[in-house]
N, C-alpha and C positions, 0 to 999 in steps of 0.2 A: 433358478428353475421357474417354469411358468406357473401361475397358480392351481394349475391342474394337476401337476407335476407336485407340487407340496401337499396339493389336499389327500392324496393318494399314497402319497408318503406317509403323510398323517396315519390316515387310516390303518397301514398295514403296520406303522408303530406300534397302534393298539392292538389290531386284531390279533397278529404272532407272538404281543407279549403275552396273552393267557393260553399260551395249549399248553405251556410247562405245569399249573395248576392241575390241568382238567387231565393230560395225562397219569400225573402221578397219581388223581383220584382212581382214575381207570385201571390201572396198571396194578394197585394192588389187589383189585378183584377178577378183572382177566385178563389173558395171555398176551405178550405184545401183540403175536398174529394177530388175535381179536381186537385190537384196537384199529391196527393199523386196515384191517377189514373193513371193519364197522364205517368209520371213516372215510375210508374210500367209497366205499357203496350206496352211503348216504349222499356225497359228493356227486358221482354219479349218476345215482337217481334222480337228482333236481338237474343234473347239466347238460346229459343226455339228451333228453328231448328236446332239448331248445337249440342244442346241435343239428339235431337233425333238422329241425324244422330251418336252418338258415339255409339248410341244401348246400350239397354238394361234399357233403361229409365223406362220402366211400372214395372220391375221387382226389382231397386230400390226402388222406390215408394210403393209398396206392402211390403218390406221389413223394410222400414225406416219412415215410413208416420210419426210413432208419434214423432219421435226427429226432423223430418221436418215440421211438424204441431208447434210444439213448437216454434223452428226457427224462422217460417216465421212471427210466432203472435208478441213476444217478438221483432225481432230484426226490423223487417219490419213497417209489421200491425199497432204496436200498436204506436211506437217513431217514425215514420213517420208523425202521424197524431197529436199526440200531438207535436211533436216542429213546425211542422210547423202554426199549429193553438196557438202556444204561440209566435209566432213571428209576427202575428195580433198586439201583444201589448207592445214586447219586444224589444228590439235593438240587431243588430245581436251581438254587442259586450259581451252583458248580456248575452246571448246564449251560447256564446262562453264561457266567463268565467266558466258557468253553464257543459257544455258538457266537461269541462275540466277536471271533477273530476270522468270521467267514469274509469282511471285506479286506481283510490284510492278504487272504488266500487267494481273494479273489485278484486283485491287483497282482497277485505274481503270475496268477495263473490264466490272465488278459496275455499276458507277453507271449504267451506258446503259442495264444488263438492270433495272435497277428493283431494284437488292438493299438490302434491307433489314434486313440484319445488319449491326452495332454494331459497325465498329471503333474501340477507345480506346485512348487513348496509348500504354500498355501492347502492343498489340497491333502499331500503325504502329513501335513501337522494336523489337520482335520481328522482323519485317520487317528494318530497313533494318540490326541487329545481324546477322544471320541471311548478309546481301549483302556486310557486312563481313570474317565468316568465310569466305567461300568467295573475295573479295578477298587476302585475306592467304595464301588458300591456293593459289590459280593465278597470281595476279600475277607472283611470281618464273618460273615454266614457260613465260610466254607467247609463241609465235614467230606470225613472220608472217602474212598471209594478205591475200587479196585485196578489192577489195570486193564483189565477186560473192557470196563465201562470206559475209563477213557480213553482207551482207544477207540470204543464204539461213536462217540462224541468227533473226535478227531476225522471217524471217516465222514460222518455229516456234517462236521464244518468241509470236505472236501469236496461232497459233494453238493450242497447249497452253492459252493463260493464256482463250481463249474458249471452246472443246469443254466443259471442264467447268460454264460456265454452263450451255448449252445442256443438257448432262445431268439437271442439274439442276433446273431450273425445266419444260424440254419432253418429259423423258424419266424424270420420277424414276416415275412407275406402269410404267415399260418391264421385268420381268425384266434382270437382267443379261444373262444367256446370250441370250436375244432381241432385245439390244440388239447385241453385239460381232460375234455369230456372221454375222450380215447384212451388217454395215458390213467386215469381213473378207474375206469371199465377194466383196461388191461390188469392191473394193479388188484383190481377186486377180486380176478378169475384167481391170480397165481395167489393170495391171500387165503380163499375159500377151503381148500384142501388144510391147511394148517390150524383155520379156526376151527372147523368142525372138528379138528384131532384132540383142539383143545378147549373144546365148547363148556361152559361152565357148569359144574352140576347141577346149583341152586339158580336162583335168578339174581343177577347182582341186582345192590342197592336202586335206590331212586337218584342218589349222588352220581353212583359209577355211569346209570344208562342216560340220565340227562347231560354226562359227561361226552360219555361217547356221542349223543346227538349234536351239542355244540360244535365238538371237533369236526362233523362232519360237515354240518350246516355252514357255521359262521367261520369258521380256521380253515377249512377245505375249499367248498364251494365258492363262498364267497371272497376269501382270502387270493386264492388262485386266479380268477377272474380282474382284481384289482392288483397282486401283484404284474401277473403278464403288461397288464396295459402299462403300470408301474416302469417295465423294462422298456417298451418299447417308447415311454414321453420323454425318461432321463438317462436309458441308460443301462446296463447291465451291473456296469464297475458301480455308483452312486447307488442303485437300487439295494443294493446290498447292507448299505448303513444303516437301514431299518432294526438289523438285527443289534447295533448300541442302542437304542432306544427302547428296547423289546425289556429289558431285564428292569429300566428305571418305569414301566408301566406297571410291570407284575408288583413292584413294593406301592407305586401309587394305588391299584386296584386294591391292594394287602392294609395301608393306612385307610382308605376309604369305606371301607367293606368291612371289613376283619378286626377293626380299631386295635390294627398294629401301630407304633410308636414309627412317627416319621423326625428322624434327628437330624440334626446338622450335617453329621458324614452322606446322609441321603442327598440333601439341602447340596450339599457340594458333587456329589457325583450327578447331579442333574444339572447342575451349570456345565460340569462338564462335558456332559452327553452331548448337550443340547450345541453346543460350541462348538464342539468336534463334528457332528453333523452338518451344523450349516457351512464350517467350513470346506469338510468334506465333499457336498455337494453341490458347491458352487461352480460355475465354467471357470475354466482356467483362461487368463487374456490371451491372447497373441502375442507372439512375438516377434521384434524385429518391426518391418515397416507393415506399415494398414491393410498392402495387398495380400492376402492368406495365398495367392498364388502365382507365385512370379513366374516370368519366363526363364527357363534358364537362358545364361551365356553362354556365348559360343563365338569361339574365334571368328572371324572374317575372312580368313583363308579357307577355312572350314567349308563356310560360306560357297566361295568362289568355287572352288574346287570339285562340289559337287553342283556347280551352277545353278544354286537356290538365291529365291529369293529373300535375302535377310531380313525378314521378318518373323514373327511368332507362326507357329505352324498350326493349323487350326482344322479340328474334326468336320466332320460332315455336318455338325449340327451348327459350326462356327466357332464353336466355343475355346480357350487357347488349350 
């Protein structure tokens, strides 16, 4: 990847590994709707404008609504509301392990959207090394839960691991900011009605509302803006490895912060993360000879026969 392509990757490493803290702060004081509101709205509020002001926003919109409609359902809407009402019952660590198989989902579910990027050995061991790490790293943490929740977990690994096809094959001429600031917005309207139903009697803590502000700020706003571009430098299927990386942040954040015990088992599920990633993310070579695009062959009677000239047959632009 180029180094804009890793610094970016970096970043959304760190940034999606803390909303599993700051949810579950949230969540025992108000309703998933209310989170998933709050968040949005604050999202929103800072993206909106700066939407608008690049021009030509209504005319996007009118253009792209249904692969934005889609978008906003799958990637937002719907795994928004499910992990965070599965974390009512789940441990963020379970979560984590669970969110960790969005690039395994994603690679199956590249092949329905017609993708046509090369993965090689190399790349599938990156992968399933990468799921290893984050194994060895939540395995020992993991407590109960129901199967409501995990199934609610499983549709947002389904839906993470497709939003970003859709991005990218339906939406990559979208602006960023023309893309999020809408599907936000939308998100906020159909949210509203549910938080007010479930608006909290008292005023949550100073933990739960500086919770909900980060989510909205730094994991929303901010997150969104650097994933998209994320998609569009490396990738749909690689972009997605972020989420092995997300779970070995949350116990670094947890030894740093919190002077949780950082052991050996940690020590190793972060070689492994890290391994599986970079394999993961690597281009896969070419195969066969150096020209990525041969000519086909074709008979010589072939040829003759419809009184061509045998040579490569070439567009208007020249190109073969």
């Amino acid at each position: 990847m180029t180094a804009r392509g890793w610094l970016l990757f970096s970043l959304m490493g760190v940034i999606w590994g803390i909303p599993y803290l700051m949810i579950k702060v949230a969540v025992d004081e108000v309703s998933p709707s209310m989170v998933v509101f709050a968040r949005c709205a604050v999202g929103a509020l800072l993206l909106l404008p700066l939407a608008i002001r690049q021009g030509g926003l209504w005319l996007t919109i009118r253009t792209h609504w249904r692969p934005m409609l889609a978008f906003a359902c799958i990637e937002i809407m719907g795994p928004w509301f499910t992990l965070t009402d599965a974390e009512r019952h789940l441990s963020s660590s379970t979560a984590g392990l669970l969110i960790a198989g969005v690039p395994i989902v994603g690679v199956v579910a590249a092949r329905y959207f017609g993708d046509t990027e090369h993965l090689g050995t190399r790349r599938i061991a990156g992968l399933l090394i990468g799921l290893a790490g984050v194994g060895v790293l939540t395995v020992p943490h993991l407590t109960g839960g129901d199967a409501r929740s995990l199934g609610e977990v499983l549709l947002t690994v389904i839906g993470y691991a497709t939003a970003p096809l859709i991005a990218a094959r339906r939406l990559k001429d979208v602006p960023t900011l023309q893309l999020i600031a809408p599907c936000l917005t939308l998100a906020t309207i159909v949210y509203a009605p549910a938080a007010a139903a479930t608006w909290p009697a008292s005023m949550p803590s100073s933990g739960a509302l500086l919770s909900l502000l980060a989510l909205g700020v730094l994991c929303t706003a901010v997150a969104f803006v650097a994933f998209l571009e994320l998609i569009k430098e490396i990738g749909p299927t690689r972009s997605t490895v972020i989420t092995y990386v997300n779970p070995a942040v949350a116990v670094a954040a947890g030894a740093l912060f919190l002077d949780e015990r950082f052991t050996a088992t940690i020590g190793v599920s972060f070689a492994l993360i890290l391994a599986g990633s970079v394999l993961a993310t690597m281009a896969s070579a070419p195969k066969g000879s150096a020209d990525p695009d041969p000519v086909p062959v074709r008979p010589a009677r072939q040829w003759l026969r419809r009184g061509a000239d045998p040579r490569p047959e070439r567009d208007e632009a020249g190109a073969r």
